[in-house]
C-alpha positions in Angstrom: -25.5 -10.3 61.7 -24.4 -13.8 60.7 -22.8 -15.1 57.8 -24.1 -18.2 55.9 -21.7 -20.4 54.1 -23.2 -23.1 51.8 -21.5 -26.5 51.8 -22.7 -28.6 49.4 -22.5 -32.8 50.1 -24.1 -34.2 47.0 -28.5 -33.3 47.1 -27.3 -32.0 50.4 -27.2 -28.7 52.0 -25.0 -28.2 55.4 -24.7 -24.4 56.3 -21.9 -23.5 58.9 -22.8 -20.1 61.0 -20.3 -18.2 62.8 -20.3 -14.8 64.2 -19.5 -11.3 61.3 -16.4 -9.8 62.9 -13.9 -13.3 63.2 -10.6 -12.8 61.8 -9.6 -16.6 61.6 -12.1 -18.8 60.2 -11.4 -22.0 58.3 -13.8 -25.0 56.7 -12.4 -28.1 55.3 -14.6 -30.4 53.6 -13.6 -33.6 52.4 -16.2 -35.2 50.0 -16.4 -38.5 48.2 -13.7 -40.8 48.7 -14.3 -44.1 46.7 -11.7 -46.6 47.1 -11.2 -50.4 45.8 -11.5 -51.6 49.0 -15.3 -52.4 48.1 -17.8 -51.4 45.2 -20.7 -49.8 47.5 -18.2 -48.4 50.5 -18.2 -44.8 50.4 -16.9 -42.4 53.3 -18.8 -39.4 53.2 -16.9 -36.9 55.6 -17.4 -33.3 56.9 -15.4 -31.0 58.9 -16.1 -27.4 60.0 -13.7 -25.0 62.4 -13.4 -22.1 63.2 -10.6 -20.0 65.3 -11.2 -16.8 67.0 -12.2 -16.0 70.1 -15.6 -16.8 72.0 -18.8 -15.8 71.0 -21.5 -17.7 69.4 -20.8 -21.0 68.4 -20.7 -22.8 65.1 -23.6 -25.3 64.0 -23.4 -27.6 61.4 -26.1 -30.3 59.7 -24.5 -33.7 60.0 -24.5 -35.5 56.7 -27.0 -38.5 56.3 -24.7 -42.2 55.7 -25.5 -43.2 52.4 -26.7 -46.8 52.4 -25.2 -48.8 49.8 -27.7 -50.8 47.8 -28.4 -54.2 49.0 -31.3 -55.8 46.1 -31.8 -55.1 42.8 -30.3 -56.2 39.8 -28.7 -54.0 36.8 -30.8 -53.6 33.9 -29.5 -54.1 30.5 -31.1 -51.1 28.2 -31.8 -53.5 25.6 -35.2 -54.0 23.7 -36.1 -57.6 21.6 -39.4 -58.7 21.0 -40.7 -62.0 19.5 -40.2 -62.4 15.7 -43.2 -61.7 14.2 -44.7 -63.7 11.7 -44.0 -61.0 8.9 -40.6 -62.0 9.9 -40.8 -65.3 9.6 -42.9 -65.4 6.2 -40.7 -63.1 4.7 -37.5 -64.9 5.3 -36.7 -67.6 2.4 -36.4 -71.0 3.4 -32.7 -72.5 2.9 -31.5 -74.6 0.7 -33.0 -77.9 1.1 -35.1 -77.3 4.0 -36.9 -79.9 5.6 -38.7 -81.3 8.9 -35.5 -82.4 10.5 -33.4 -79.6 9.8 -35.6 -76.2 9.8 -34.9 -73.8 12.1 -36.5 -73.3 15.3 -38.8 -70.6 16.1 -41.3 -69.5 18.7 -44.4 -67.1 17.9 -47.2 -65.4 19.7 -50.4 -64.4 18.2 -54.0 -65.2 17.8 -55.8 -68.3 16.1 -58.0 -67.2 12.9 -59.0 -70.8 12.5 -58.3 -74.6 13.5 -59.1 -78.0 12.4 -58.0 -81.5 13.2 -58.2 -84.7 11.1 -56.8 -88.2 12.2 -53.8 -87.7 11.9 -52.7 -84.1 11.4 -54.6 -80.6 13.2 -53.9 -77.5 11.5 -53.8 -74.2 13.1 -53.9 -70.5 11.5 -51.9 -68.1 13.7 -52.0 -64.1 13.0 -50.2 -61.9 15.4 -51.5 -58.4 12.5 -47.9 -57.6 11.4 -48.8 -59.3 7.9 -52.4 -59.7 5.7 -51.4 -63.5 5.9 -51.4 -65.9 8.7 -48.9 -68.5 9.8 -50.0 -72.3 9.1 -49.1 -74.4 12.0 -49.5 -78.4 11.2 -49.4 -80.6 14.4 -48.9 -84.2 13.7 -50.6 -86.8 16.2 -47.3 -88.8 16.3 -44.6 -86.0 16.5 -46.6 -83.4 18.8 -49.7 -85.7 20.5 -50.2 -82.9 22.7 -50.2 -80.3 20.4 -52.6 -82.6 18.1 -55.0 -83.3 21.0 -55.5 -79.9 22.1 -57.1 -78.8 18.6 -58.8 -81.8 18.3 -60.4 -81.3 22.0 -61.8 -77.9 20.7 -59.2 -76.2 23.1 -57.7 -74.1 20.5 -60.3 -72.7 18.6 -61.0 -69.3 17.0 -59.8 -66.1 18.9 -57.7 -67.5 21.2 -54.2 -66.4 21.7 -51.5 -69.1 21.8 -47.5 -69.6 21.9 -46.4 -72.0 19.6 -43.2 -73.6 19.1 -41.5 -75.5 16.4 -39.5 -76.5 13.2 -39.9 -73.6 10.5 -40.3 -75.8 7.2 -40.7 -75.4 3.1 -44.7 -75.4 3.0 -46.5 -77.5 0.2 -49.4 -75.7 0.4 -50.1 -72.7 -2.4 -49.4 -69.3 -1.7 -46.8 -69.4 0.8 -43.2 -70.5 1.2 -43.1 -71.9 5.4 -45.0 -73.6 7.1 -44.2 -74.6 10.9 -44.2 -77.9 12.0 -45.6 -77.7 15.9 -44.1 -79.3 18.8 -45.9 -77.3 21.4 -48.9 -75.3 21.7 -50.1 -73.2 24.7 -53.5 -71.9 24.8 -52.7 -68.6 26.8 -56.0 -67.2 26.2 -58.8 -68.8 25.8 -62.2 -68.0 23.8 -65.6 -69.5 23.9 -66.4 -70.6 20.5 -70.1 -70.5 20.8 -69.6 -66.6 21.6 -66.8 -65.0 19.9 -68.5 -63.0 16.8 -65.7 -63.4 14.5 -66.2 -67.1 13.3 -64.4 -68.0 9.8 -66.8 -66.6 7.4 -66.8 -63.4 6.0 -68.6 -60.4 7.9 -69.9 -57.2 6.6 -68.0 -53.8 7.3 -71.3 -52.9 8.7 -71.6 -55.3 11.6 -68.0 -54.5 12.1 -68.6 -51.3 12.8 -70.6 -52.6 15.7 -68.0 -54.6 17.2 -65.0 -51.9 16.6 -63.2 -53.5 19.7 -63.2 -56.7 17.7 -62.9 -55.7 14.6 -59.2 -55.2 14.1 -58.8 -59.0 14.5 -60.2 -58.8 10.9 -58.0 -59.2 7.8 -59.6 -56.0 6.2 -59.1 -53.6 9.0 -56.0 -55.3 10.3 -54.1 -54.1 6.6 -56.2 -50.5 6.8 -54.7 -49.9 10.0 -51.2 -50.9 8.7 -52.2 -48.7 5.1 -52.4 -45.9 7.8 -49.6 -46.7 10.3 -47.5 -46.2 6.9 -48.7 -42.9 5.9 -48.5 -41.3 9.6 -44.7 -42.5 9.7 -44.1 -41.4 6.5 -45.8 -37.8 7.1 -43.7 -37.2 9.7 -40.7 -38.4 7.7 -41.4 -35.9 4.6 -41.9 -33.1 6.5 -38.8 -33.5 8.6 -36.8 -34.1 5.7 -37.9 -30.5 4.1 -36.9 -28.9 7.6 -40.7 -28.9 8.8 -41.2 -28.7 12.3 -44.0 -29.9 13.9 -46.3 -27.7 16.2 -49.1 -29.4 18.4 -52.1 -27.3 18.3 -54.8 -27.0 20.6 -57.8 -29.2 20.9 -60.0 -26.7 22.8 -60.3 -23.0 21.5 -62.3 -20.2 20.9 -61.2 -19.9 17.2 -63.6 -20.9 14.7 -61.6 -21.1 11.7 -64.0 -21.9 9.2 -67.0 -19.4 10.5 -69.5 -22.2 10.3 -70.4 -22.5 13.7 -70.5 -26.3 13.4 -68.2 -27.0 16.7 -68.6 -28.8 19.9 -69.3 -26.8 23.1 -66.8 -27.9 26.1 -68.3 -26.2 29.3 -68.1 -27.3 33.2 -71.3 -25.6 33.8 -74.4 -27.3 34.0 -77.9 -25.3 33.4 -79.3 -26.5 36.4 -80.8 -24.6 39.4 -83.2 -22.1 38.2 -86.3 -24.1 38.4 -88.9 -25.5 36.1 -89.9 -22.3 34.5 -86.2 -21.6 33.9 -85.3 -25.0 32.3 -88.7 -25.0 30.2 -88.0 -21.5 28.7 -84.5 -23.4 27.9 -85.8 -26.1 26.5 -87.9 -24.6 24.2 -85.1 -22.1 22.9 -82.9 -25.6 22.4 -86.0 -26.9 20.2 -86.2 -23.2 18.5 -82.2 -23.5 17.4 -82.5 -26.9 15.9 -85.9 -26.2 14.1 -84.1 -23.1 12.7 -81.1 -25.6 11.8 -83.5 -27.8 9.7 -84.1 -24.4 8.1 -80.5 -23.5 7.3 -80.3 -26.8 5.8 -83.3 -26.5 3.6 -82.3 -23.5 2.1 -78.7 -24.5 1.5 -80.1 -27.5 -0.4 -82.1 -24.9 -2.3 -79.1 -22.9 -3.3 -77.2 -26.2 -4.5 -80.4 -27.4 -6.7 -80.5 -23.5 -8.1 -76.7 -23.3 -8.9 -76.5 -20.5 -6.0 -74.0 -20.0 -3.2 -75.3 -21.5 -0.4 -74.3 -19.4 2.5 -75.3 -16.2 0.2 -78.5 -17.4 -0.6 -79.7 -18.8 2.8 -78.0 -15.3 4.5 -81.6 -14.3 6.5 -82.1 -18.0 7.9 -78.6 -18.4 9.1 -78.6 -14.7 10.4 -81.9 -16.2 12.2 -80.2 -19.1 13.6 -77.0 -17.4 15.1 -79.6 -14.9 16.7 -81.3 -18.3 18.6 -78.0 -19.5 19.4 -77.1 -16.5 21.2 -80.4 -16.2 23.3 -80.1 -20.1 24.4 -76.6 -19.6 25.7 -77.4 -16.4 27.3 -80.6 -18.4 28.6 -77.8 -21.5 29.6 -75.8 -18.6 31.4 -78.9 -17.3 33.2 -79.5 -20.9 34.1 -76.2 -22.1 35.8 -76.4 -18.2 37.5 -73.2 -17.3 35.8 -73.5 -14.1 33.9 -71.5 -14.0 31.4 -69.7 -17.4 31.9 -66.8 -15.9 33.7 -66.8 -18.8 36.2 -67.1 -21.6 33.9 -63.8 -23.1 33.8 -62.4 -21.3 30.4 -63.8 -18.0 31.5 -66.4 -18.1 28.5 -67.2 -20.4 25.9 -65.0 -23.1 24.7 -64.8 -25.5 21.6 -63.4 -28.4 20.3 -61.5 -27.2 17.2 -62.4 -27.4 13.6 -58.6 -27.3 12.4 -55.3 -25.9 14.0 -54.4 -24.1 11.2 -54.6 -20.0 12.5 -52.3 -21.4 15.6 -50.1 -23.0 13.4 -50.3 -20.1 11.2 -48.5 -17.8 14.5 -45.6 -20.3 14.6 -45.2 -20.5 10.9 -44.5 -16.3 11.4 -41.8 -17.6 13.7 -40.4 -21.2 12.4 -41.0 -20.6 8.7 -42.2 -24.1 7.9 -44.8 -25.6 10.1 -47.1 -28.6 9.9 -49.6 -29.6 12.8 -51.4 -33.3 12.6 -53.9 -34.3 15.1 -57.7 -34.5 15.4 -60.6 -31.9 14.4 -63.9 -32.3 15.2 -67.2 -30.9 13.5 -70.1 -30.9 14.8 -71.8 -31.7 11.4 -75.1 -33.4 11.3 -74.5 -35.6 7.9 -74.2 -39.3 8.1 -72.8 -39.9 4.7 -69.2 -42.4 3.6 -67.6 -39.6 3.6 -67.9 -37.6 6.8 -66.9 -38.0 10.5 -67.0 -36.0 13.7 -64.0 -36.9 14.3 -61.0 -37.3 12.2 -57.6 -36.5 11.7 -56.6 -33.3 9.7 -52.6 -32.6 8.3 -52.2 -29.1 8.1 -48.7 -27.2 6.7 -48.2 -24.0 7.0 -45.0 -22.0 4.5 -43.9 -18.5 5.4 -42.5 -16.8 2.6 -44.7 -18.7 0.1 -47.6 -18.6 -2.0 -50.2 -20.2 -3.9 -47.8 -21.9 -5.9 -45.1 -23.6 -2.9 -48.9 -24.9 -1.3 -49.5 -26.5 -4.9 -45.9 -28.2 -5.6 -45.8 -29.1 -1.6 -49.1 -31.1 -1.6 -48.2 -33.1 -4.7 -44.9 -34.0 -3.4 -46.3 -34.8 0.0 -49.3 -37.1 -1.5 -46.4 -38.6 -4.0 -44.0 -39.9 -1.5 -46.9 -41.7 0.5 -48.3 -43.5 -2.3 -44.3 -44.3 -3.4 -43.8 -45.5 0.6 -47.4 -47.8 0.5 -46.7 -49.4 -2.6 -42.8 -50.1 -1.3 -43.8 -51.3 2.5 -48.1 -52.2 2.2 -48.4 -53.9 -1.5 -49.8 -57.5 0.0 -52.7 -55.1 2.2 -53.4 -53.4 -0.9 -53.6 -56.3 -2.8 -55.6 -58.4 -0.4 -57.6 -54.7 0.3 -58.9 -55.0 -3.8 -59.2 -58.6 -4.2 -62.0 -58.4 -1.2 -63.9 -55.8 -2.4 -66.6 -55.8 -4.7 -64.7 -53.5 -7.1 -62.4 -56.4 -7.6 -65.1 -57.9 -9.4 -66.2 -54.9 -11.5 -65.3 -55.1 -15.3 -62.6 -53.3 -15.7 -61.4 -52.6 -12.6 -58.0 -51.2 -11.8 -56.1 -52.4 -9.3 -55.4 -50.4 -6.3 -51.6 -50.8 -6.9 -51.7 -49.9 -10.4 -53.8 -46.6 -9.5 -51.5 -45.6 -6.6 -48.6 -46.3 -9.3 -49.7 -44.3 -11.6 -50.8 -41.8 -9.4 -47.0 -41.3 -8.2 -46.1 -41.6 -11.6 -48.1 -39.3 -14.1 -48.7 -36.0 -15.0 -50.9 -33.5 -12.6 -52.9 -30.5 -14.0 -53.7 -27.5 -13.1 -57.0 -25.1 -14.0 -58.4 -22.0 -12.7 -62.6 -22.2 -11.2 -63.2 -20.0 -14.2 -61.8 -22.8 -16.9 -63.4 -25.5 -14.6 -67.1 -24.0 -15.1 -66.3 -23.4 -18.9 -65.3 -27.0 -19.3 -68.7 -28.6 -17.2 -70.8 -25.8 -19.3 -69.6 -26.8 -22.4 -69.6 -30.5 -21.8 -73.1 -30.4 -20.7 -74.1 -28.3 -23.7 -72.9 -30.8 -26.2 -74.6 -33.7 -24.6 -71.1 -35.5 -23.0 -72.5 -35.3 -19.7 -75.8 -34.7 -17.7 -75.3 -33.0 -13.8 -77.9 -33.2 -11.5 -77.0 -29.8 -10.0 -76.8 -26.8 -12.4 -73.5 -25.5 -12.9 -73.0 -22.0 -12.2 -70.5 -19.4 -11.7 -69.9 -18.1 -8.0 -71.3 -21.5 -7.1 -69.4 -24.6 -5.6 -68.3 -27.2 -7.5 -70.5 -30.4 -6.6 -68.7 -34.2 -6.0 -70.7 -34.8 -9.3 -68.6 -32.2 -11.1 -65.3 -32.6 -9.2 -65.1 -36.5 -10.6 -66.3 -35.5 -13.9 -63.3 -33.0 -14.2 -60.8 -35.5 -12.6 -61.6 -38.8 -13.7 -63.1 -37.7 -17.5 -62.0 -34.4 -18.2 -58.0 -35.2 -17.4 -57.9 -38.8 -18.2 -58.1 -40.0 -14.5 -55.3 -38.1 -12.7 -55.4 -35.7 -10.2 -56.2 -31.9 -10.9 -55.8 -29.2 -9.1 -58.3 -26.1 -9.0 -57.3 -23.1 -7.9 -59.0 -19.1 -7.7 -62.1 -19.9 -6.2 -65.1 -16.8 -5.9 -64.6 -14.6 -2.7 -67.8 -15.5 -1.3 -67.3 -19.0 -1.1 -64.4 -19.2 0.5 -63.0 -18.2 4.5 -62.1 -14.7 5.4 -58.5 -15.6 5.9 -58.2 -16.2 1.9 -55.8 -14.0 0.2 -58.0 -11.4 -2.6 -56.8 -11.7 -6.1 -56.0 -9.1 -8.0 -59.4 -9.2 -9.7 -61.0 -8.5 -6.8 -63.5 -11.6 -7.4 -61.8 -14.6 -6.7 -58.9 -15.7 -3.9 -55.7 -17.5 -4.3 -57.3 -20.9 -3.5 -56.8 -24.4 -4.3 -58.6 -27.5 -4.2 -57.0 -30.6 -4.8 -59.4 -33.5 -6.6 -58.6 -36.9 -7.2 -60.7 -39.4 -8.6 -62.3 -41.9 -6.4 -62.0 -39.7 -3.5 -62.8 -35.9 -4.7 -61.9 -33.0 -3.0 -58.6 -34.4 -0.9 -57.0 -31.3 -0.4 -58.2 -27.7 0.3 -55.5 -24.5 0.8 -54.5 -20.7 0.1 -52.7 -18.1 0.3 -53.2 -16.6 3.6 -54.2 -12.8 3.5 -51.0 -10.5 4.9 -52.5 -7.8 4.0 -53.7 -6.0 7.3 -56.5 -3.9 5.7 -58.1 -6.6 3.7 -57.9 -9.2 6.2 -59.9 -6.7 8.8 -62.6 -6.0 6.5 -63.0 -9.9 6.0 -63.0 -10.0 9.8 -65.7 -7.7 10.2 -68.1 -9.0 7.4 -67.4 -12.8 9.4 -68.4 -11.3 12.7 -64.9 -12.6 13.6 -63.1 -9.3 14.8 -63.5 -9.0 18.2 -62.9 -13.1 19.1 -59.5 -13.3 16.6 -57.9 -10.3 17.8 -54.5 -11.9 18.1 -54.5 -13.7 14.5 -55.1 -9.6 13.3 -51.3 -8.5 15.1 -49.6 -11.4 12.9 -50.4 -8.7 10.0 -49.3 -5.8 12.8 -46.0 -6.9 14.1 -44.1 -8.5 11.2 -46.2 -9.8 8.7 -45.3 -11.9 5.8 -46.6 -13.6 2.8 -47.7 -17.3 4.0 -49.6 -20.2 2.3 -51.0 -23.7 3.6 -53.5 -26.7 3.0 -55.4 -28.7 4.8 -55.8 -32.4 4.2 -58.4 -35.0 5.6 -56.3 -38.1 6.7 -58.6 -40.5 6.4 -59.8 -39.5 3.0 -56.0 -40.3 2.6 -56.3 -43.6 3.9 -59.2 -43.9 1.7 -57.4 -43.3 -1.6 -54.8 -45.7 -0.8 -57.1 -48.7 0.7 -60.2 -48.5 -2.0 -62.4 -48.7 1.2 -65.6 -46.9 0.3 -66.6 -45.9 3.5 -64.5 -43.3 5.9 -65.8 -45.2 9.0 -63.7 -48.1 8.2 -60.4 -46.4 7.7 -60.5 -44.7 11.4 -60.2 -46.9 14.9 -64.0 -45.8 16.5 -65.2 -43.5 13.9 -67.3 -40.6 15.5 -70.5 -39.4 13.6 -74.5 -38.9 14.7 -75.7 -41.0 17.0 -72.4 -42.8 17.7 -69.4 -42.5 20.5 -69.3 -46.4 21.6 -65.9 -47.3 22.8 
């Protein structure tokens, strides 16, 4: 047998191999040797021998020269960008600041709008860090060129220019600089007679048509700078109480809500089994959504009657799961994979409703949890306040209850509104002066609603005391619902702003012990044996913002929930979190962009999300 010594030369591997049975053996190896003689000369030497008598000989890799560098240049590791024109607005003009002696200053950005008189062109450049633009004045006898390029119609809405010149005390209203041009450089340019945005004001509507344009708007420039905010400062609150943040999955097989309202993902196609086949398909597909218009009936029934929707519609939607199983067993059949074992997942697959029951299995691990991405329902209403898409926060305590999920979502919501009114008041400002609530006798400012928000007192009731108060308010003529109000019913929006806004003088109110059978299976049971540790958060304006529990620990409830959801068999794993370990745990859910909402006054949840996804709609 041989031996194998290992000589290591840097990445390298040389492996001497002599004979088992030598008495003498001796390697030297001599590695780097760097010497002053030059910056890139390196002797890279090695030496093998070995003493003994004959035998087999010794082998040995010779090393590869390493080839000093001859381009390139060293990088410096530093990062500067242009000032931006937040920058540059936001920095007071000195002492006596004039034409000749303002400073200098070169920004990049996009021109909003541009006319030229005689003798002086005026140019406003954005680049979105602020609400306002930058005024740039060209005079025809200090910057000719600059002058005749606006007045040629070179420079002209939507184009992206450099401009460079004097920063100067402005004599216009409402801002302190102005820069006086010397040079402007069209580096993009844009045909006037087709860019949509011209200077006039455009409906959110057609906006929503042009969503690649639209953030060159001053209305969703400062929404997407309202929401930049709140992300950063999520992240910041929840690392300064020691959170740590878990990214849950985006496809799954949990359906944490029960309400079958998810997006299939599949690789398989129901092809291949001829027209019979794909008829018999198609008319199961038609059977499932006629059943759906069904569902939907009957759940508007319930609401008109006062009655819990998924108790009182129980037959139809037992009807419409049985159709949904016999078209995917019919999509199996078609795509000749029984039992979807070769479709790429191994079986069905979803895009998930809300990360909490995997964040839930780190929280039994990390304590304190919080996951923030997108969820996606596959919800059929086209209303201002739903999406198919959108962006859900979602904590999760160990070692809490009902209570740490009550005082955690108030301080959460707190610090964002402190941190928007500190680093967003000129978007929220500009936000409310556009809007048609601006106008509305006796109007509150957005500012002075996010202030107080962050500054008063929040309440607390029980669903019990919520229905007494709407009963009793109705009864003596205060107030007239649409929808009857009923115990072991859900509130309605009409009765959640009612309790928020009139009820509790405006301020935000927290409801909590909700009736069993309107709530998930993962709820923890009260001791009452009626209602669940639940909360809902409502604020006026908005409604329901926040939604959360106590999770059930309890290992013997929890699997009768299970069973009565038909969710035993597929959350098998959440079940061992209450074998191995389990703990007392609480959370909430909150919809981002109902967040963004709150904080913006913007009516409609399609305008506070980049390309909002709902019915009908997944353009860009």
């Amino acid at each position: 047998m041989n031996r194998l010594v290992n000589i290591w030369a840097g990445n390298r591997q040389h492996i001497l191999k002599y004979p088992q049975g030598r008495h003498h053996h001796h390697a030297t190896w001599r590695g780097w040797n760097q010497e002053k003689r030059g910056r890139n000369k390196v002797t890279l030497v090695c030496r093998a021998k070995v003493e003994g008598g004959g035998g087999a000989g010794v082998g040995i890799t010779e090393p590869r020269a390493m080839v000093p560098p001859t381009t390139g240049r060293p990088t410096t590791g530093k990062f500067e960008r242009p000032p931006r024109i937040a920058q540059v607005l936001s920095t007071p003009p000195k002492a006596g600041e004039n034409s000749e002696e303002g400073e200098y200053a070169e920004v990049f950005g996009w021109v909003r709008s541009s006319r030229a008189q005689k003798s002086v062109a005026f140019v406003d450049v954005s680049d979105g860090s602020c609400s306002a633009g930058l005024q740039v004045v060209a005079s025809a006898s200090n910057a000719p060129d600059a002058h005749a390029l606006v007045a040629g119609g070179e420079c002209t809405t939507g184009c992206s220019v450099r401009v460079r010149g004097r920063l100067v005390e402005s004599r216009a209203k409402g801002q302190q600089r102005e820069l006086q041009c010397e040079e402007i450089e069209v580096l993009g340019a844009c045909p006037a007679d087709e860019y949509p945005l011209q200077k006039k004001k455009h409906s959110l509507e057609f906006l929503r048509s042009i969503a690649h344009l639209r953030p060159r708007t001053r209305t969703i420039q400062s929404a997407a700078r309202v929401r930049s905010t709140l992300t950063q400062q999520t992240h910041a609150f929840f690392a300064k109480n020691g959170f740590s943040y878990v990214n849950t999955p985006v496809i799954t097989r949990s359906d944490c809500e029960g309400a079958g309202e998810a997006f299939r993902v599949t690789t398989m196609a129901p092809e291949g089994s001829g027209v019979g086949g794909e008829e018999e398909l198609e008319r199961a597909k038609d059977a499932v959504a006629a059943q759906g218009l069904v569902v939907k009936e009957a759940k508007a029934r319930a609401k008109e009657q006062g009655e819990s929707p998924n108790e009182f519609a129980k037959e139809e939607i037992s009807r419409l799961l049985e159709l949904k199983r016999e078209c995917e067993a019919l999509e199996q059949a078609s795509a000749g994979q029984e039992g979807n074992e070769d479709d790429f997942f191994g079986g069905p697959a979803f895009l998930t409703v809300s990360g909490q029951l995997e964040a839930e299995t780190y929280a039994c691990a990390l304590r304190d949890v919080y996951t923030f991405g997108p969820t996606f329902r596959a919800e059929n209403s086209n209303t201002n306040r739903h999406l198919a898409e959108f962006w859900m926060l979602e904590p999760e305590l160990a070692f809490a209850g009902l209570d740490d999920v009550i005082a955690c979502a108030e301080a959460y919501i707190k610090h964002c509104l402190v941190s928007v009114l500190e680093e967003r008041a000129e978007d929220l400002d500009f936000l409310h002066s556009s809007s048609s609530a601006s106008t509305a006798e006796g109007s509150e400012p957005r500012t002075e609603m996010l202030r107080r928000f962050s500054t008063c007192v929040w309440h607390r009731i029980t669903y019990t005391e919520a229905v007494d108060l709407l009963v009793e308010a109705q009864r003596d003529g205060k107030c007239d619902f649409e929808f009857e109000v009923k115990w072991g019913s859900d509130l309605q929006t009409e009765h959640e702003r009612w309790l928020c806004e009139v009820a509790f003088g405006g301020s935000p109110l927290f409801v909590t012990d909700y009736p069993k059978d309107i709530k998930a299976f993962y709820m923890r049971l009260n001791e009452d044996g009626k209602t669940v540790s639940a909360v809902d958060l409502l604020v006026p304006g908005v409604g329901e913002l926040v939604g959360g529990s106590a999770r059930e620990e309890r290992i013997e409830i929890l699997e009768r929930n299970m069973e009565g959801h038909g969710v035993a068999d597929q959350l098998w794993w959440y079940r061992d979190l209450r074998k191995y370990g389990t703990v007392k745990h609480a959370g909430f859910g909150l919809g981002f962009e109902r967040l963004v909402q709150l904080c913006t006054g913007l009516e409609n949840i399609r305008d506070v999300t980049p390309f909002p996804r709902y019915p009908g709609h997944c353009e860009f």
